[in-house]
C-alpha positions as CSV (number, residue, x, y, z in Angstrom):
1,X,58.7,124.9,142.2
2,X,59.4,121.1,140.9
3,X,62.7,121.1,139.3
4,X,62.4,117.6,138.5
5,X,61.5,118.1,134.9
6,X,64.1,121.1,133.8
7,X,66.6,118.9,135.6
8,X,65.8,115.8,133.1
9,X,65.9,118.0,130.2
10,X,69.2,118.9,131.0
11,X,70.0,115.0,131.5
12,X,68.6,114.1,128.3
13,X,70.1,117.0,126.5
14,X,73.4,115.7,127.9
15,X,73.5,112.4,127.3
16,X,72.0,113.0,123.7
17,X,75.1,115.6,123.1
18,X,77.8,113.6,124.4
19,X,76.4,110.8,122.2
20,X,76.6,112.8,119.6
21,X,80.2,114.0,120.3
22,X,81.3,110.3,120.9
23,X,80.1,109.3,117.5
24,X,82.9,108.7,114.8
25,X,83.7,111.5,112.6
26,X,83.1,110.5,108.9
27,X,86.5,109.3,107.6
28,X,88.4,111.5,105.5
29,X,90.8,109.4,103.8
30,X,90.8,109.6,99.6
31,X,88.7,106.7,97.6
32,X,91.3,105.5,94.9
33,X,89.3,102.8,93.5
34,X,91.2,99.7,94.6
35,X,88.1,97.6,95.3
36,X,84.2,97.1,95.2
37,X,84.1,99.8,98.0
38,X,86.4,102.8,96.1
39,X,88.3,102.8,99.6
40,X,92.2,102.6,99.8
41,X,93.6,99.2,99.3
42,X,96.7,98.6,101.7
43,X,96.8,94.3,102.1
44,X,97.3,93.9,98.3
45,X,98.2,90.1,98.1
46,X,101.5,89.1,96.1
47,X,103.6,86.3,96.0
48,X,107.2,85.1,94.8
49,X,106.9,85.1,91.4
50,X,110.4,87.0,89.7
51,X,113.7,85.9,90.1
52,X,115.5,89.9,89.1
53,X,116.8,92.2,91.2
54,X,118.0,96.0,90.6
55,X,120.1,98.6,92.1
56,X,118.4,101.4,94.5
57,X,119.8,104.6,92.7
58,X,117.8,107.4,94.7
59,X,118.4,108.2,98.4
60,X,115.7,107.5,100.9
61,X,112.7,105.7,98.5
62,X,110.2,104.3,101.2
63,X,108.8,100.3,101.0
64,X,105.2,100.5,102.2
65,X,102.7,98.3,103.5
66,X,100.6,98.3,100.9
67,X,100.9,99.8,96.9
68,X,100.1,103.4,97.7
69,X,101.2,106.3,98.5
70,X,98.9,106.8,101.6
71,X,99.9,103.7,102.8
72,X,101.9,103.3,106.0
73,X,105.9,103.6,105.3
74,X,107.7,100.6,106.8
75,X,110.9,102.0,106.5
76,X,113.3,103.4,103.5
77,X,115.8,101.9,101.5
78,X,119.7,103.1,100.8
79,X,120.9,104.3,97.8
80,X,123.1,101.8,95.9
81,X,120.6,99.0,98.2
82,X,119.7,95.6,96.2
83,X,116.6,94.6,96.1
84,X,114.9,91.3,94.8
85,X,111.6,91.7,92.7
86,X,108.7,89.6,93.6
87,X,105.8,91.0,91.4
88,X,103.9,93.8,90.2
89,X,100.4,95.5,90.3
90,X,98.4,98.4,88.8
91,X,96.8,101.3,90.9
92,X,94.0,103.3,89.3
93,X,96.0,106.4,90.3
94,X,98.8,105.8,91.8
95,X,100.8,103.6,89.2
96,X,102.7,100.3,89.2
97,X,104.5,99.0,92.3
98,X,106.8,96.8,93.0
99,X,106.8,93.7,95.9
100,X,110.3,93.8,97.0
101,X,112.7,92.7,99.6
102,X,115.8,94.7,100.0
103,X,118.9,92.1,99.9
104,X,120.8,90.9,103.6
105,X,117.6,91.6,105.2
106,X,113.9,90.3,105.8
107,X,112.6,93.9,105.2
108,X,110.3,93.9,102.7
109,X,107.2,95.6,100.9
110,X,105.7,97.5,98.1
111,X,107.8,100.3,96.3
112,X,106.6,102.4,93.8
113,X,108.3,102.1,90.0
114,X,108.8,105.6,89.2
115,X,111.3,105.6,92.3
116,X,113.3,102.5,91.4
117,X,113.9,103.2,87.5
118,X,111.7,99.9,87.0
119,X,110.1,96.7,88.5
120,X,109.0,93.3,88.6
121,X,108.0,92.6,85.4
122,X,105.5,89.6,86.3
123,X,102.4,90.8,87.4
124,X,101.4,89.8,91.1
């Protein structure tokens, strides 16, 4: 009996399975509409452009990398904190944000309005 042939089946079988299995899973993060793609936005350019600071008056709001919620959380800021403004921007669903740098350090990133009682008001 020639067992070649079952034998390189099973090979083939094997090699196109594990192919399969190795193949990247289709992404599952949300489409917000930040660019020609619809795909989430986190290295949203700003720059420098507001001298005005404010007060920090909730406990524990989170700077991000980028202006969104499903962005990566670089850290959080202290209640009563300062922080300086550098500009604003606009999500489709996520609201304004605020480019800030929270005052005696070098931490800085995006922070969401509605969790600051404000912003920036010059647009990035």
């Amino acid at each position: 009996m020639n067992i070649r042939k079952p034998l390189a089946l099973a090979a083939t079988a094997a090699l196109l399975g594990g192919g399969l299995l190795l193949a990247p899973a289709a992404s599952a993060a949300p489409t917000v509409g930040t660019g020609t793609t619809g795909v989430l936005d986190c290295s949203h350019k700003w720059s420098n452009k507001d001298a005005d600071k404010a007060k920090v008056v909730k406990n524990g709001v989170r700077y991000r990398g980028g202006p969104h919620t499903n962005c990566a959380a670089l850290g959080q800021i202290p209640k009563g904190a300062t922080i300086y403004f550098h500009c604003y921007t606009n999500t489709k669903n996520d609201g304004t944000w605020t480019h800030a740098r929270i005052k005696g350090t070098d931490n800085q990133g995006w922070v969401k309005d509605s969790l600051i009682g404000g912003g920036s008001l010059e647009k990035c």
